[in-house]
mmCIF file as gemmi writes it, N, C-alpha and C atoms, coordinates in Angstrom:
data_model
loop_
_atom_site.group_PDB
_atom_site.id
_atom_site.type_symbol
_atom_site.label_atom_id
_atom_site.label_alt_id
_atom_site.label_comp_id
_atom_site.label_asym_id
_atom_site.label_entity_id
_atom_site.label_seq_id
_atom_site.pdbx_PDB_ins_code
_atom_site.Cartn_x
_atom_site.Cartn_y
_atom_site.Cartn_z
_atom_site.occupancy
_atom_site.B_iso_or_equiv
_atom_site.pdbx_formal_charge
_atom_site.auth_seq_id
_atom_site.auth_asym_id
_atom_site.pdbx_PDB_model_num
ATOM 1 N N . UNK Axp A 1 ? 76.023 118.592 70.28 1 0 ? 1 A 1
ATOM 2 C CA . UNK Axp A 1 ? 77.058 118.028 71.135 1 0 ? 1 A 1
ATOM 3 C C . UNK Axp A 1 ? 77.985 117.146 70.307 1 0 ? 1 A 1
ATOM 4 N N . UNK Axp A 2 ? 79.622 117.111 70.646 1 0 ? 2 A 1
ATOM 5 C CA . UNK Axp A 2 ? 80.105 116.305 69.644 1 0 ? 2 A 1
ATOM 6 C C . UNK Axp A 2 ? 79.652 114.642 69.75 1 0 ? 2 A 1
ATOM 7 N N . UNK Axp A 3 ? 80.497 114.018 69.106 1 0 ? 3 A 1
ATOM 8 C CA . UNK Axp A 3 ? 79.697 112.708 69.376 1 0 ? 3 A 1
ATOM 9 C C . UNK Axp A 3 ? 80.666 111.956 70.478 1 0 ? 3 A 1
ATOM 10 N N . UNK Axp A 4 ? 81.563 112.482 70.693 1 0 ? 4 A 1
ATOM 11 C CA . UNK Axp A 4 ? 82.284 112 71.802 1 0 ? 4 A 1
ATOM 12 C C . UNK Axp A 4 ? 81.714 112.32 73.051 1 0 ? 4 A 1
ATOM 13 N N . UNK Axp A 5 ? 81.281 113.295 73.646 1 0 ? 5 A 1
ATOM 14 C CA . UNK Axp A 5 ? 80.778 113.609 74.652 1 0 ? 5 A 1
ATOM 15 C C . UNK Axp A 5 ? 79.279 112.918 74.52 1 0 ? 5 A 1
ATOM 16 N N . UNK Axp A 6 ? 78.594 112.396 73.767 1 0 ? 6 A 1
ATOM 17 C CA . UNK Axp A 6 ? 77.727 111.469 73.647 1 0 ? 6 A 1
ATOM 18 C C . UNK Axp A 6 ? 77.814 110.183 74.05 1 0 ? 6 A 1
ATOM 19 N N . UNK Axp A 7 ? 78.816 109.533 73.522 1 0 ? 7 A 1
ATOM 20 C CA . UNK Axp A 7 ? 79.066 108.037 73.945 1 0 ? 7 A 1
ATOM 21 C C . UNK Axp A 7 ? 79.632 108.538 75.347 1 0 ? 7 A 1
ATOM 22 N N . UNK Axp A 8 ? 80.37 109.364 75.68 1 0 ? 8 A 1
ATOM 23 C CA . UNK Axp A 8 ? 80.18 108.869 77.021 1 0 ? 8 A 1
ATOM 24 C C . UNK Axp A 8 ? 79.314 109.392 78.19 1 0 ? 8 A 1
ATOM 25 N N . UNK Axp A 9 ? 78.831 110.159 77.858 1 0 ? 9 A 1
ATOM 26 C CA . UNK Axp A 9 ? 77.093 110.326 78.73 1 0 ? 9 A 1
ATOM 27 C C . UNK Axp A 9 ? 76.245 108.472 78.306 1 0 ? 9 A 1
ATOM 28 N N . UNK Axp A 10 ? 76.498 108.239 77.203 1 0 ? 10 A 1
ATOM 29 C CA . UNK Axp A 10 ? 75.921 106.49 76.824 1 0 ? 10 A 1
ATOM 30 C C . UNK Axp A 10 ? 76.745 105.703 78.163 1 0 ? 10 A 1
ATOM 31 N N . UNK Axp A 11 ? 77.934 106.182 78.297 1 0 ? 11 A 1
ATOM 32 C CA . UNK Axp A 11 ? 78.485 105.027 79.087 1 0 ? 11 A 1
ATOM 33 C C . UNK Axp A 11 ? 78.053 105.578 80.632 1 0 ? 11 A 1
ATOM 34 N N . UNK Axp A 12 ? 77.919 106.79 80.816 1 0 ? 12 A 1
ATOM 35 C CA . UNK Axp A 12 ? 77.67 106.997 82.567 1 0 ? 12 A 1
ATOM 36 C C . UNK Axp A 12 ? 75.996 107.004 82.458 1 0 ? 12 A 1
ATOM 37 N N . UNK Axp A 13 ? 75.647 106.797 81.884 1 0 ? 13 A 1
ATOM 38 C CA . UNK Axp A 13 ? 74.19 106.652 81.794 1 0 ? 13 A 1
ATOM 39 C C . UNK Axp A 13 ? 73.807 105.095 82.387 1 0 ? 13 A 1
ATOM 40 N N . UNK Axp A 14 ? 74.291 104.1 81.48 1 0 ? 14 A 1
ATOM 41 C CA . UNK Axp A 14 ? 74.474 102.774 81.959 1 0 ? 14 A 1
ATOM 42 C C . UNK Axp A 14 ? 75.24 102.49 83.212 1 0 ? 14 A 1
ATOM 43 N N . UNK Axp A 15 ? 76.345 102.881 83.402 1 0 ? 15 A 1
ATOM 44 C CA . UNK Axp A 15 ? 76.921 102.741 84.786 1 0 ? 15 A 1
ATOM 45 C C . UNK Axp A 15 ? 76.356 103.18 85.629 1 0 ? 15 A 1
ATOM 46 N N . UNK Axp A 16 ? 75.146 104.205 85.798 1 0 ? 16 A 1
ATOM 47 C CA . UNK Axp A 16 ? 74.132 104.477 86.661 1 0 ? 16 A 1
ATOM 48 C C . UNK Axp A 16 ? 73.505 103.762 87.157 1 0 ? 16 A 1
ATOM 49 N N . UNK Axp A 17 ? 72.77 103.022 85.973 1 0 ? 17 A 1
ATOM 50 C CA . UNK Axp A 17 ? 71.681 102.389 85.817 1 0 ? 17 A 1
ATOM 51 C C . UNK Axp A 17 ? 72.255 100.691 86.529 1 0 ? 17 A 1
ATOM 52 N N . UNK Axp A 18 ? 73.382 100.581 86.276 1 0 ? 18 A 1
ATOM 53 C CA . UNK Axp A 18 ? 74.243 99.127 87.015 1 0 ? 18 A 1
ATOM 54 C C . UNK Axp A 18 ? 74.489 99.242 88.374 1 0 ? 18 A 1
ATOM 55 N N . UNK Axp A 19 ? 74.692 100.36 89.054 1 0 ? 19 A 1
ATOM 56 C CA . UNK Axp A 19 ? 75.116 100.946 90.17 1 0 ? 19 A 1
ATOM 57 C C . UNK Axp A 19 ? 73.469 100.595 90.919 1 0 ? 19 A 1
ATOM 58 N N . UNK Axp A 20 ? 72.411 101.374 89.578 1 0 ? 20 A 1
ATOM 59 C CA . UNK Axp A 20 ? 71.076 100.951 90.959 1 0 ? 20 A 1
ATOM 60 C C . UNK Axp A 20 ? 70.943 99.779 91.118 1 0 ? 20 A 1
ATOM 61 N N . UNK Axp A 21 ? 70.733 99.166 90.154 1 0 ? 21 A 1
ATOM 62 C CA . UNK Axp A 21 ? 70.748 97.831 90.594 1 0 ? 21 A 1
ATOM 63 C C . UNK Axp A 21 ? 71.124 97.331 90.788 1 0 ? 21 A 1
ATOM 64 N N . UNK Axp A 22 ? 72.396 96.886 91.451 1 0 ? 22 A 1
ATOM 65 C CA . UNK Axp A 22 ? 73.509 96.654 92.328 1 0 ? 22 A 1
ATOM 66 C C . UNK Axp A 22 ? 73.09 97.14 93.403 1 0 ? 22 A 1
ATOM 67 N N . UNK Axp A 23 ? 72.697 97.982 93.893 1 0 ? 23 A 1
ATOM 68 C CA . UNK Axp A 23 ? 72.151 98.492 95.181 1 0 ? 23 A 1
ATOM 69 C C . UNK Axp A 23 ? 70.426 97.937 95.329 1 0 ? 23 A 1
ATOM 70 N N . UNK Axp A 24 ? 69.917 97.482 94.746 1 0 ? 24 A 1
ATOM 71 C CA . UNK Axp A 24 ? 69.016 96.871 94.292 1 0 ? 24 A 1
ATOM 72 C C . UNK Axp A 24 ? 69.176 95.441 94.98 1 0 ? 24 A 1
ATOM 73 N N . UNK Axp A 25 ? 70.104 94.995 94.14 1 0 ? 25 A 1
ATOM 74 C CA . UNK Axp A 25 ? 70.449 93.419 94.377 1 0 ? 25 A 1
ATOM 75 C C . UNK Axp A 25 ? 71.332 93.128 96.053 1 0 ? 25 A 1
ATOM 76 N N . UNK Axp A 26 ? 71.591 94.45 96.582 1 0 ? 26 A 1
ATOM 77 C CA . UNK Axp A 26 ? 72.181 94.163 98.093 1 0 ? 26 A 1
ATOM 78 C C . UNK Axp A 26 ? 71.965 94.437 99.06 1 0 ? 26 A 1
ATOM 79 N N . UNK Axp A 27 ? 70.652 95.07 99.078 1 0 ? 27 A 1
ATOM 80 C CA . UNK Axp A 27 ? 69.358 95.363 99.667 1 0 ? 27 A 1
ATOM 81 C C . UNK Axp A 27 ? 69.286 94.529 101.206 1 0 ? 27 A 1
ATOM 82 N N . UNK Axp A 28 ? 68.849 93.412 100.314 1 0 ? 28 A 1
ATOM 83 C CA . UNK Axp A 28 ? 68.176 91.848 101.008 1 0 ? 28 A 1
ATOM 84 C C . UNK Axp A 28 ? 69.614 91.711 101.79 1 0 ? 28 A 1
ATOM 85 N N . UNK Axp A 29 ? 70.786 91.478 101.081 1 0 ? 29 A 1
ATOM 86 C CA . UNK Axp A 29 ? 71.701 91.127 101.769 1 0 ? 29 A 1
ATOM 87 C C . UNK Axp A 29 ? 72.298 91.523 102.497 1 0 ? 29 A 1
ATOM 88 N N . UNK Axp A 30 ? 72.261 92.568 103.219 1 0 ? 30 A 1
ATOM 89 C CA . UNK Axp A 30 ? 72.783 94.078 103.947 1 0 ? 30 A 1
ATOM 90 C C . UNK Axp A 30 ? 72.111 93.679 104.809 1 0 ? 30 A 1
ATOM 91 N N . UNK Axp A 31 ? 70.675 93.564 104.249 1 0 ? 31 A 1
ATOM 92 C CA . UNK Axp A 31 ? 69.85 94.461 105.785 1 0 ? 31 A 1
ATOM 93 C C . UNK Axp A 31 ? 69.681 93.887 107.082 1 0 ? 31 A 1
ATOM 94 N N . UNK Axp A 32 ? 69.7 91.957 107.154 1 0 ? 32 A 1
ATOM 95 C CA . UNK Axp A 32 ? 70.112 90.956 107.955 1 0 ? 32 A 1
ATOM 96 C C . UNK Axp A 32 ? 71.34 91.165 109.101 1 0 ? 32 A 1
ATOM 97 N N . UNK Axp A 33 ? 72.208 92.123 108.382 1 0 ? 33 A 1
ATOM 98 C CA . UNK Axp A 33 ? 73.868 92.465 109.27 1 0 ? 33 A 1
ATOM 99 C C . UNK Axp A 33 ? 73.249 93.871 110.105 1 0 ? 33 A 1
ATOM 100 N N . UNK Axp A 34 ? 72.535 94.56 109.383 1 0 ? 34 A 1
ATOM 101 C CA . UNK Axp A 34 ? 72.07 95.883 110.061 1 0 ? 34 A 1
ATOM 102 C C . UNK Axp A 34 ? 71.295 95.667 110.583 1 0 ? 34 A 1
ATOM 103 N N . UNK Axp A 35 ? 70.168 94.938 110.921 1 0 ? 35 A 1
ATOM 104 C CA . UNK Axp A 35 ? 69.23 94.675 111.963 1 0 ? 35 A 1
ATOM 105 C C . UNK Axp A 35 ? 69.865 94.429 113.48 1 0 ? 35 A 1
ATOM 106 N N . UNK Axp A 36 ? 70.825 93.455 112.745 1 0 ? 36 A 1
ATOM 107 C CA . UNK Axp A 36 ? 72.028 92.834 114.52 1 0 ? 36 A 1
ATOM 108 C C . UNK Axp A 36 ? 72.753 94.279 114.975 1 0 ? 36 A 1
ATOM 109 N N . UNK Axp A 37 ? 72.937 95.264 114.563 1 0 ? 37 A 1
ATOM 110 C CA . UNK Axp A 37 ? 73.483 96.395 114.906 1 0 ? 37 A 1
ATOM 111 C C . UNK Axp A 37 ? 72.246 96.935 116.063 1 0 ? 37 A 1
ATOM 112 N N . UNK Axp A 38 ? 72.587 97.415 117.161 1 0 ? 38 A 1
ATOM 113 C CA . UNK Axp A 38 ? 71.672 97.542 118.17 1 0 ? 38 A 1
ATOM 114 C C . UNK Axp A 38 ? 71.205 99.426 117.789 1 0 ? 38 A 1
ATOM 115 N N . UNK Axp A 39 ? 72.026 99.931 117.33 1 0 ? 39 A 1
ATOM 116 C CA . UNK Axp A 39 ? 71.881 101.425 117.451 1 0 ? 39 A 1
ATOM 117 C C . UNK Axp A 39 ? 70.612 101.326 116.029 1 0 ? 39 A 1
ATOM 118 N N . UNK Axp A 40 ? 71.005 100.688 115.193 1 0 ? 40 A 1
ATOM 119 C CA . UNK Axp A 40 ? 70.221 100.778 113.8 1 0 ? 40 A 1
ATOM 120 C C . UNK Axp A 40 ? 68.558 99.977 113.998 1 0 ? 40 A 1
ATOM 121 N N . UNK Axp A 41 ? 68.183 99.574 115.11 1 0 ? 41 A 1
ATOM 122 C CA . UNK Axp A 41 ? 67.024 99.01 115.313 1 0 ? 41 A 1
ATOM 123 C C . UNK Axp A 41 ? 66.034 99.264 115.212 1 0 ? 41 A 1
ATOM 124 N N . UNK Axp A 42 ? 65.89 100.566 115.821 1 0 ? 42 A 1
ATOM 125 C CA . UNK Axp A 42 ? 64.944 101.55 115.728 1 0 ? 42 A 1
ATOM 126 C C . UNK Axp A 42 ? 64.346 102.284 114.484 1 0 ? 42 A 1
ATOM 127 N N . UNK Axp A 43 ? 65.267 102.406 113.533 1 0 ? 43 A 1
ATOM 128 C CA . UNK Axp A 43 ? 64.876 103.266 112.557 1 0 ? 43 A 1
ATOM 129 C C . UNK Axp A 43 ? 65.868 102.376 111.487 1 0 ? 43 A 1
ATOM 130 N N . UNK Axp A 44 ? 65.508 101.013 111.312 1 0 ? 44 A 1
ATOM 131 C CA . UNK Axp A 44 ? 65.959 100.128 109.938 1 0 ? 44 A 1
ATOM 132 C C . UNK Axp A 44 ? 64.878 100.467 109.366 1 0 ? 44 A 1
ATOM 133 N N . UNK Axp A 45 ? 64.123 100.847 108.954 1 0 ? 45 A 1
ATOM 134 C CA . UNK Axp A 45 ? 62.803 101.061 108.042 1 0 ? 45 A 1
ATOM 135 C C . UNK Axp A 45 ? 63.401 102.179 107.77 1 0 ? 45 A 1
ATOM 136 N N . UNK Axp A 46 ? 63.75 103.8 108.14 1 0 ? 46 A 1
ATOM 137 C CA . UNK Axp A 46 ? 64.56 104.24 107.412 1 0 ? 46 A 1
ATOM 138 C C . UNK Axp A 46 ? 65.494 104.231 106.83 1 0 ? 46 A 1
ATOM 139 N N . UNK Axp A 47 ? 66.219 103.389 107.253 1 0 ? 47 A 1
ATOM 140 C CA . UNK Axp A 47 ? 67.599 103.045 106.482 1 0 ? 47 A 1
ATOM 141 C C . UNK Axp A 47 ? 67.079 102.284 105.248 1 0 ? 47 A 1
ATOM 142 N N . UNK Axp A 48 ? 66.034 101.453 105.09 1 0 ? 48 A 1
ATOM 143 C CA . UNK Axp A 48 ? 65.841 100.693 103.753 1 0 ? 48 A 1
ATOM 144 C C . UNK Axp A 48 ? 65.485 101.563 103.032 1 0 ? 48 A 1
ATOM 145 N N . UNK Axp A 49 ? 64.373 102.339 103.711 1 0 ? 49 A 1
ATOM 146 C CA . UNK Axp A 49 ? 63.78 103.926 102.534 1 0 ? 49 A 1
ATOM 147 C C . UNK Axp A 49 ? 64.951 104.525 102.123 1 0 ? 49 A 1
ATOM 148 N N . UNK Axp A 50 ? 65.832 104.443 102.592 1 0 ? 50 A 1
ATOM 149 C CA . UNK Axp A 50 ? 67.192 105.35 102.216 1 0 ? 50 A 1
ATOM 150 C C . UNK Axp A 50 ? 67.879 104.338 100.952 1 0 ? 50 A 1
ATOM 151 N N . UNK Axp A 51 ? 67.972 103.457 101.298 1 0 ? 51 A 1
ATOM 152 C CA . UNK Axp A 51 ? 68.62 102.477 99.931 1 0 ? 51 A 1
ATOM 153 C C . UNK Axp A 51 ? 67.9 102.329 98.828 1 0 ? 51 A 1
ATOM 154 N N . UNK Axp A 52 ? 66.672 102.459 99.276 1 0 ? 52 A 1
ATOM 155 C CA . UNK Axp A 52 ? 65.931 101.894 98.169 1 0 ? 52 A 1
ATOM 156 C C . UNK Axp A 52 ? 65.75 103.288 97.608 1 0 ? 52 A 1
ATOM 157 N N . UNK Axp A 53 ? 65.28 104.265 97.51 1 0 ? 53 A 1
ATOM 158 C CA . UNK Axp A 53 ? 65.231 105.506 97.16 1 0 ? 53 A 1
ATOM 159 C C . UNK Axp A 53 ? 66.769 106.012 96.61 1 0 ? 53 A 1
ATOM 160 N N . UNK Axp A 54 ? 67.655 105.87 97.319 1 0 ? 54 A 1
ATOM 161 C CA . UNK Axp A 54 ? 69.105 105.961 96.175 1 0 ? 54 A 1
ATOM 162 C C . UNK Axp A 54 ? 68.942 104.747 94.922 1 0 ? 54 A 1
ATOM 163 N N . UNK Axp A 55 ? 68.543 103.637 95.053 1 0 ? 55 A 1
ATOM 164 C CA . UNK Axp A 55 ? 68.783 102.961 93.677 1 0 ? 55 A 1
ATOM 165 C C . UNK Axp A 55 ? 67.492 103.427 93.038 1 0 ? 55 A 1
ATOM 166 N N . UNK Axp A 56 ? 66.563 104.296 93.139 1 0 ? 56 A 1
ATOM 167 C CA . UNK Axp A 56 ? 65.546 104.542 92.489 1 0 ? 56 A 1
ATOM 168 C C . UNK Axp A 56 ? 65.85 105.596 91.534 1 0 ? 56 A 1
ATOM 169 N N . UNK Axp A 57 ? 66.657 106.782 92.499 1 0 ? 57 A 1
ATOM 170 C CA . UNK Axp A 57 ? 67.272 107.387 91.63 1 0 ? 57 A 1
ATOM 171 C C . UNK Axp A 57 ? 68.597 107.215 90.98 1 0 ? 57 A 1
ATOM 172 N N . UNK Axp A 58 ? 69.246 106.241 91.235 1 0 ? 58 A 1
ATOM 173 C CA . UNK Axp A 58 ? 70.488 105.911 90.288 1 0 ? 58 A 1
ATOM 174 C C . UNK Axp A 58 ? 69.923 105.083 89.347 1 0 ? 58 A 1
ATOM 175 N N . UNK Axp A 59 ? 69.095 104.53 89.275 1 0 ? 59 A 1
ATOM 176 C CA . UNK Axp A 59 ? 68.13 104.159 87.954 1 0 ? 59 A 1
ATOM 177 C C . UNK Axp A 59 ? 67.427 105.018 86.799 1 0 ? 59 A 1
ATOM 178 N N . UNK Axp A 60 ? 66.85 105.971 87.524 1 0 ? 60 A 1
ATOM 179 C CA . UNK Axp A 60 ? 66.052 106.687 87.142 1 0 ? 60 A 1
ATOM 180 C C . UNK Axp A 60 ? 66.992 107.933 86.332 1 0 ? 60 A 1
ATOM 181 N N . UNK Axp A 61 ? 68.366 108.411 86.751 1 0 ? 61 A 1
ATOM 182 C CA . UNK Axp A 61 ? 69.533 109.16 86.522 1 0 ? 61 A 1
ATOM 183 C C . UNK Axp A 61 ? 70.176 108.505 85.02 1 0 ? 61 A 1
ATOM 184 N N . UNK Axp A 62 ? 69.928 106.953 85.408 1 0 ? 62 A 1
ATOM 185 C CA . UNK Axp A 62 ? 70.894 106.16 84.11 1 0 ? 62 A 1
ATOM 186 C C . UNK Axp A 62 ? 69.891 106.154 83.538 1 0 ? 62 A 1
ATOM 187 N N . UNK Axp A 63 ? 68.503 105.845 83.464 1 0 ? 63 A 1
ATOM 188 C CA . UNK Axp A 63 ? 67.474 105.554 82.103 1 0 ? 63 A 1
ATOM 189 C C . UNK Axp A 63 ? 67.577 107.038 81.598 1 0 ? 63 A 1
ATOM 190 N N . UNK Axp A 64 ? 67.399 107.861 82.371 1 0 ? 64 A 1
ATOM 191 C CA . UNK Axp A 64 ? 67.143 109.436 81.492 1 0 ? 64 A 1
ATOM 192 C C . UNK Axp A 64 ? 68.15 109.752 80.749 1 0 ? 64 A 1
ATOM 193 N N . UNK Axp A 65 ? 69.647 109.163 81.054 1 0 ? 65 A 1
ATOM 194 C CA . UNK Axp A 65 ? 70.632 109.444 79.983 1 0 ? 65 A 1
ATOM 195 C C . UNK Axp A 65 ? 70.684 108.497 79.108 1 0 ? 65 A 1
ATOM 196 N N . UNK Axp A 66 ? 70.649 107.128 79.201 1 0 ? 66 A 1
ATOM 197 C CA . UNK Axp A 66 ? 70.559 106.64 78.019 1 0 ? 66 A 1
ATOM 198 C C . UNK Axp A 66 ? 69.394 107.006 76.632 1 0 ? 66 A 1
ATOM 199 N N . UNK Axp A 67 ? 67.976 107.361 77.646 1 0 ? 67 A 1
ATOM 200 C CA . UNK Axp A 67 ? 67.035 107.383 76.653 1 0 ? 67 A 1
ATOM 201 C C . UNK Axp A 67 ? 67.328 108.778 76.206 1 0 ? 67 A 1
ATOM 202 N N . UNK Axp A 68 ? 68.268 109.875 76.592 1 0 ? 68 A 1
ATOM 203 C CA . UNK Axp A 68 ? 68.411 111.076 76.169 1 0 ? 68 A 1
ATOM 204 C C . UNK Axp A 68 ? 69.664 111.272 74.833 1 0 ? 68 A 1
ATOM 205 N N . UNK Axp A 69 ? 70.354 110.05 74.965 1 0 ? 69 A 1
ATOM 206 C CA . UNK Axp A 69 ? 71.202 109.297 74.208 1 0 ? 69 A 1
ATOM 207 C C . UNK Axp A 69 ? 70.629 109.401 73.145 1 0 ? 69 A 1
ATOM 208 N N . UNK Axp A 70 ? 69.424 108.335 72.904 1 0 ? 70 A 1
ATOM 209 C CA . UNK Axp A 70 ? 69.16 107.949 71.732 1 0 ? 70 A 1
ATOM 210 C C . UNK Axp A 70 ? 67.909 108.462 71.323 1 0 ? 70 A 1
ATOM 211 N N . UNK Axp A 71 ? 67.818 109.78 71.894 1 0 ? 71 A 1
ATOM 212 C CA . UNK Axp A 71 ? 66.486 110.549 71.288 1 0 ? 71 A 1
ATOM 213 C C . UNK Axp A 71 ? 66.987 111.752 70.755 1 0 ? 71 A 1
ATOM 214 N N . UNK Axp A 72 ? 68.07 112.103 70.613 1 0 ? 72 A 1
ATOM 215 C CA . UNK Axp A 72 ? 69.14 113.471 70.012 1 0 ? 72 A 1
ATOM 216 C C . UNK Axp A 72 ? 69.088 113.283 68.512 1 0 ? 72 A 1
ATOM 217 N N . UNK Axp A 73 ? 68.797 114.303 67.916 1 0 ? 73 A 1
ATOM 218 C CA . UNK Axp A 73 ? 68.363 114.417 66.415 1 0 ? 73 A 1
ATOM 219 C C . UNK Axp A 73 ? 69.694 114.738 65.872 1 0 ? 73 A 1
ATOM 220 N N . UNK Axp A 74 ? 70.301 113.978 64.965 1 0 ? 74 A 1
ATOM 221 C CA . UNK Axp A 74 ? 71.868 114.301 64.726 1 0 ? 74 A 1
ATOM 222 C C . UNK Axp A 74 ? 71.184 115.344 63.213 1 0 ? 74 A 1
ATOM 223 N N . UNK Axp A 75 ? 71.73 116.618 63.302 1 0 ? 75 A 1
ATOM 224 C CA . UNK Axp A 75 ? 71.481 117.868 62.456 1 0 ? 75 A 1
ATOM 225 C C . UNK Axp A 75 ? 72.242 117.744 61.301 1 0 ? 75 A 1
ATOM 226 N N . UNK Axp A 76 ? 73.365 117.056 61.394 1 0 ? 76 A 1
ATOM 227 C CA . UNK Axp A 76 ? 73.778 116.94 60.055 1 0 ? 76 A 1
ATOM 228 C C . UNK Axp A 76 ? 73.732 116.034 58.862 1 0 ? 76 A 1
């Protein structure tokens, strides 16, 4: 791969990985406004499985590219 298309799989790799945890970190703070929502009452326990499972994999999306980053055997 050239090395340009490298650094920036490096950079959306990390912006992944900022994105989960950012969704991570607004979790707690969300879920207080969505509880007062009357329709969302019932099934706020799915809605958290739903957040929390997207930043699991927008984590999990950014570690595999960074660590795929820096495990590429440069051939020349």
């Amino acid at each position: 791969m050239p090395k340009k298309q490298l650094n920036g799989q490096l950079i959306w790799g990390i912006a992944l990985l900022i994105a989960g945890l950012g969704v991570f970190y607004r979790i707690p703070q969300v879920m207080p406004d969505l509880v007062k929502i009357e329709q969302f009452e019932s099934v706020i326990w799915f809605i958290k499985f739903c957040f929390y499972f997207m930043g699991i994999i927008l984590c999990g999306g950014g570690i595999k590219k960074i660590y795929k980053h820096f495990s590429v055997k440069d051939d020349s």
